[in-house]
N, C-alpha and C positions, 0 to 999 in steps of 0.2 A: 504494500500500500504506500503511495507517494504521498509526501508532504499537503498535494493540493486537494489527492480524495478524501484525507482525515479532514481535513480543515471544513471541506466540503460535507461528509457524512458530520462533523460535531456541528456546524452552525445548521444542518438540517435538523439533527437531533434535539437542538433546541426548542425551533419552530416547532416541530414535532410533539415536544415534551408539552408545552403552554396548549398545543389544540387540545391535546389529551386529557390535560387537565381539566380546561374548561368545558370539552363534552367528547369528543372522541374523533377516530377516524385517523389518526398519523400515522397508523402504518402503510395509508395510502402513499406516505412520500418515503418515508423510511427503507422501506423493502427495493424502491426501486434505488433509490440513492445508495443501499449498500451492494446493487447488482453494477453501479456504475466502478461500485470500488472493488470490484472484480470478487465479489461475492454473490455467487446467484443461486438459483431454487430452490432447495428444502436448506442448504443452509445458511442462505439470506433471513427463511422463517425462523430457525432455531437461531441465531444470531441474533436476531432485532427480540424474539421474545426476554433475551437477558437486558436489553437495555429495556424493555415495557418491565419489566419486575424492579428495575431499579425504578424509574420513574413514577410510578403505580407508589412504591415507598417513602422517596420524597414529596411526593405530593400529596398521600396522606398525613406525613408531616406537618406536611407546610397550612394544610385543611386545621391539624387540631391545634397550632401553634396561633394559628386565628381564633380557635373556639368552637370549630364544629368537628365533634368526634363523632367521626363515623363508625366508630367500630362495635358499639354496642344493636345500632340500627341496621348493621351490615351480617349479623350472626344468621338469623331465620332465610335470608338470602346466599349466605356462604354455604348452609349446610346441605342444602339441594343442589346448589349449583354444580362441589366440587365434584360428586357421584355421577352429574349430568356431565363431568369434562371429561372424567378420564372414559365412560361411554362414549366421547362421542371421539375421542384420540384414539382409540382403541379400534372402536367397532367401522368396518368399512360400511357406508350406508349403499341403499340401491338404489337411491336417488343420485342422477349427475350430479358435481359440483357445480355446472353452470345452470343448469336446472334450477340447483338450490338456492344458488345465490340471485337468482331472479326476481323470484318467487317473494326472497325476503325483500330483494328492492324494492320491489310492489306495495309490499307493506308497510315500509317505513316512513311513507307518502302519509297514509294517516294517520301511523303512528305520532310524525311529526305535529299535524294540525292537533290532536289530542293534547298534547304536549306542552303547546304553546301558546294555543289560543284557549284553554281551559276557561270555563263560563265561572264568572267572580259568584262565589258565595259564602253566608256565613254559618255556616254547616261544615265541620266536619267531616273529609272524607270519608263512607264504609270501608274499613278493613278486608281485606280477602278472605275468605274460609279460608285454613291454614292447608286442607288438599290441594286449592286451586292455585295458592301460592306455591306451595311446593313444585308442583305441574310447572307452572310458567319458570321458575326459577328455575329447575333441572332440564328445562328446554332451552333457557340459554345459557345453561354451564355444557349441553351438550353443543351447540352450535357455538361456544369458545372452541370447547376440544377438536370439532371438527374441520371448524372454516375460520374462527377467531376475528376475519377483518370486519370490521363495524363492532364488533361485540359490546364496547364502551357506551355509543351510540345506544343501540339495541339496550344496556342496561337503563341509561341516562332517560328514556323517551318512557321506559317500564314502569321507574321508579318516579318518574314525575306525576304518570297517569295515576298511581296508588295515591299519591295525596302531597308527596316529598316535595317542596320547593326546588328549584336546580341545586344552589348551594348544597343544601344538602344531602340531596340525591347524587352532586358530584364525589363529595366525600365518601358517600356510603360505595359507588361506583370501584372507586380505588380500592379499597379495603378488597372488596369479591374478585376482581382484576388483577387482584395481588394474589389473592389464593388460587385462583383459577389457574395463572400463568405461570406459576410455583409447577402445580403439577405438571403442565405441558412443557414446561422448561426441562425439569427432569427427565421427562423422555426424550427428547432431544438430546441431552447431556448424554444417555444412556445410548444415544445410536451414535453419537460423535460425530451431532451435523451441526456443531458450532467452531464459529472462527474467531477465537477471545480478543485476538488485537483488534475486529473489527467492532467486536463487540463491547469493549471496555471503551475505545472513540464515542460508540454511539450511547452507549450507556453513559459517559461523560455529558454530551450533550442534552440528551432525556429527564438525566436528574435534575439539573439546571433546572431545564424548560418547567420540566413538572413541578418543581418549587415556587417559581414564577408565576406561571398559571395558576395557582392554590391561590397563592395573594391578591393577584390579581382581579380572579371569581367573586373571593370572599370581599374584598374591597370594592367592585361592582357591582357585584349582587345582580339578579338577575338578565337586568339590562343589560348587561356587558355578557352576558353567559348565552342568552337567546338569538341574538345575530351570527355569533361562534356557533351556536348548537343550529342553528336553518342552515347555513353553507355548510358544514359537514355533512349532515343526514342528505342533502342534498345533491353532493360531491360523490357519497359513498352509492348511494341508488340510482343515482347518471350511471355509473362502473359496473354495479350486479344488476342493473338491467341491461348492458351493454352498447351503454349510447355512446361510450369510447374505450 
C-alpha cells in the first residue's frame, strides 16, 4: 500500500466513520476505497468489518460521553439479533443476493417516510409484543450476517419506527452493530480474509469519524441527523435496487 492509498483509504475512513455514526451506509465508500488500495472481494469485506467494530466502539463512546447510553436500550435488541447473525453468516440462503438486496431497496423507500415524517403526538408509543420484537430483531441480525450493507440504516429506520428519537436510536444502533460485527468479524478472522495494514488505516480513520459523528448527532439532535439519514437510505436503495 502506497503513501497516497493510506492517506486516501484514512480520510475516506473518516467521512465514512461521521455517516455511520449519524445513520449508516459507509460501507458504501469504504469497500470500494479499500479495492482501490488493492484490497478486493471477501477480503475488502473482512477488512472494512475491523474498522466498522472499531468505529461502532468509539462512537458509542462518544454517544455516552454526551449522555445517551445506549447500552441498557440496546440488550432486548442485541439478544435476537446476535443468533439472527451468525444464521445468516453461516446459513447459505436460496434466495439471490441481488434478488435480496432489491427486495430490501424497495423497502427502505417506506421504511424511510415512516421514519421521518412520523405524525406528532402526545401518546406514547405501543411497545412491541416481545415475539414480534424478537422476529424483526433476528431478521436483521440475520440480514447483518448475510448481506451487512445498509444494516445501520435498516437498524436506524426500525428503531425510530418503535418510538426511539434518532439520537437515541443512533446510540442504541452502535451498541447491536458492535455485537453483531464482533461475531462476523471473527469469522472472517477465522478464514484469514483480512488485511491488518489495511485495516488498522481504515480503522484509524473510522474511529475518528465515529467519535465525531456521536458529537456531532448529539449536538444537532435531530435536524442534523435527518438530512444525513434521507441521502443514505436513499444512496443505499439507488444501489440494491440497481439504478447504479
Amino acid at each position: 500500500m502506497s503513501t497516497v492509498e493510506a492517506l486516501l483509504i484514512f480520510g475516506g475512513g473518516v467521512f465514512a466513520g461521521i455517516i455511520n455514526s449519524m445513520a449508516g451506509g459507509g460501507s458504501l465508500l469504504t469497500v470500494p476505497l479499500l479495492a482501490l488500495g488493492g484490497v478486493e472481494g471477501l477480503f475488502a469485506n473482512g477488512t472494512n468489518r475491523v474498522a466498522v467494530v472499531i468505529q461502532n466502539g468509539t462512537s458509542a463512546f462518544g454517544y455516552a460521553r454526551k449522555g445517551v447510553d445506549g447500552f441498557k436500550k440496546a440488550l432486548p435488541v442485541v439478544v435476537p439479533a446476535v443468533p439472527g447473525a451468525i444464521v445468516g453468516a453461516s446459513v447459505v440462503s436460496q434466495i439471490p443476493d441481488e434478488l435480496f438486496e432489491r427486495i430490501f431497496g424497495f423497502l427502505m423507500i417506506p421504511l424511510l417516510v415512516m421514519a421521518v415524517w412520523r405524525p406528532k403526538t402526545t401518546e406514547a408509543p405501543q411497545p412491541w409484543p416481545m415475539w414480534l420484537s424478537g422476529i424483526v430483531f433476528f431478521s436483521v441480525g440475520f440480514y447483518a450476517g448475510a448481506i451487512q450493507a445498509g444494516v445501520g440504516l435498516i437498524l436506524l429506520l426500525v428503531l425510530s419506527r418503535v418510538g426511539h428519537d434518532l439520537v437515541t436510536a443512533n446510540a442504541i444502533k452502535t451498541i447491536v452493530i458492535l455485537s453483531v460485527s464482533l461475531v462476523a468479524l471473527a469469522i472472517f478472522v477465522w478464514q484469514g480474509q483480512v488485511r491488518w495494514l489495511a485495516a488498522l488505516v481504515l480503522s484509524a480513520g473510522m474511529g475518528l469519524g465515529g467519535y465525531v459523528g456521536a458529537n456531532i448527532a448529539v449536538e444537532g439532535g435531530e435536524k442534523v441527523i435527518k438530512p444525513v439519514l434521507v441521502v443514505s437510505v436513499l444512496a443505499l436503495a439507488g444501489r440494491m435496487i440497481g439504478l447504479y
